[in-house]
N, C-alpha and C positions, 0 to 999 in steps of 0.2 A: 771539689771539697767545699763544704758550705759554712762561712764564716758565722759565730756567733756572734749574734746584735747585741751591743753593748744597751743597757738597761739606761729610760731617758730619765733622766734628772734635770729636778726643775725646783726656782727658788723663787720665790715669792718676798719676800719681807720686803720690805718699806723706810727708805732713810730715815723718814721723821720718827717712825718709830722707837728703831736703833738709837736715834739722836736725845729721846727721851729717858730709853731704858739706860743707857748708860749715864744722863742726868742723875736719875735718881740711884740708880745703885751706886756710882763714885760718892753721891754725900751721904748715904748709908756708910758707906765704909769710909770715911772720913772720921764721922763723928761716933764710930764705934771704933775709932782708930785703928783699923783694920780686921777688926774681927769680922765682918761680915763680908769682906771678900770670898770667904768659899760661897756663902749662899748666890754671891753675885755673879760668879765664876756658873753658877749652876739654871739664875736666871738667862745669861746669855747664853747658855747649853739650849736650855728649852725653847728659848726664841730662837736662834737657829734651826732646832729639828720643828719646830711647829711651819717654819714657813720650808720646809726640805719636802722633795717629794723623788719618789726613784717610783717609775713606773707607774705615776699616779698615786700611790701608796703615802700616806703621809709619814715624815718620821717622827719619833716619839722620845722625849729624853727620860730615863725613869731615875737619874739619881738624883740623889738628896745633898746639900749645904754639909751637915754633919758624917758624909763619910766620908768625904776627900776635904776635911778639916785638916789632918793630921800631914796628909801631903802637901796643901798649901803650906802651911806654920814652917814646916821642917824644910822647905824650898827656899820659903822666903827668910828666913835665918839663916842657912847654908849660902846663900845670895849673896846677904850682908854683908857674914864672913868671910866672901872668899873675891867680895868686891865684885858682885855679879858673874861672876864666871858660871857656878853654879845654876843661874838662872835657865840655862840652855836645856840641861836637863830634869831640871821643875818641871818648865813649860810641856818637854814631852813628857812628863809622866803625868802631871794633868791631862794633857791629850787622849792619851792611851784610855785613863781611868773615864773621860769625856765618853771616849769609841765604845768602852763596853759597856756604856748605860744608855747607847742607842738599843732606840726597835721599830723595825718596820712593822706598820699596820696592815692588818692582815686584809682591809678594803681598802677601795680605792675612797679616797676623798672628791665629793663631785662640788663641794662649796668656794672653791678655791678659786681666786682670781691672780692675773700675772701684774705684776706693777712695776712700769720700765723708770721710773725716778726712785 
């Protein structure tokens, strides 16, 4: 019986990177007193799938700040109110809405370098 090979996945990003993008999106969303958290929620989506790779394949994030607006708002007031409890299930239905606006690329990406810090 011949076992299926599990598909190789490979991650690329960069701490300093990470260390940046999350500089500037928390004072974005600070100083729009959180309204811009979805967009920020959506930059780290993209930074994520940009440095993802499954099978060489690069992944791709296609969603947008303005449609999982309405899921952040109603989490993080459900949150509020119920003293963080709520929080648990935000987080996964962000997730979820995160999963379906991946897409793998249909080439393989050959520009890509691995970076162990």
């Amino acid at each position: 019986m011949e076992q299926s090979q599990k598909p190789l996945m490979e991650f690329t990003g960069k701490g300093a990177s990470l260390f940046w993008l999350t500089i500037w999106t928390t004072f974005l969303t600070l100083i729009t007193l959180g309204f811009y958290l979805p967009w920020a929620i959506c930059v780290r989506a993209r930074w994520n799938a940009r440095n993802s790779f499954v099978d060489g394949k690069q992944l791709r994030f296609a969603g947008k700040g303005g449609q999982v607006a309405g899921i952040v708002y109603i989490s993080v007031l459900l949150s509020i109110l119920t003293l963080g409890i709520f929080a648990y299930w935000g987080y996964c239905a962000i997730r979820k809405w995160i999963y379906l606006n991946i897409e793998v690329s249909s080439e393989p990406n050959q520009e890509r370098t691995v970076d162990i810090l």
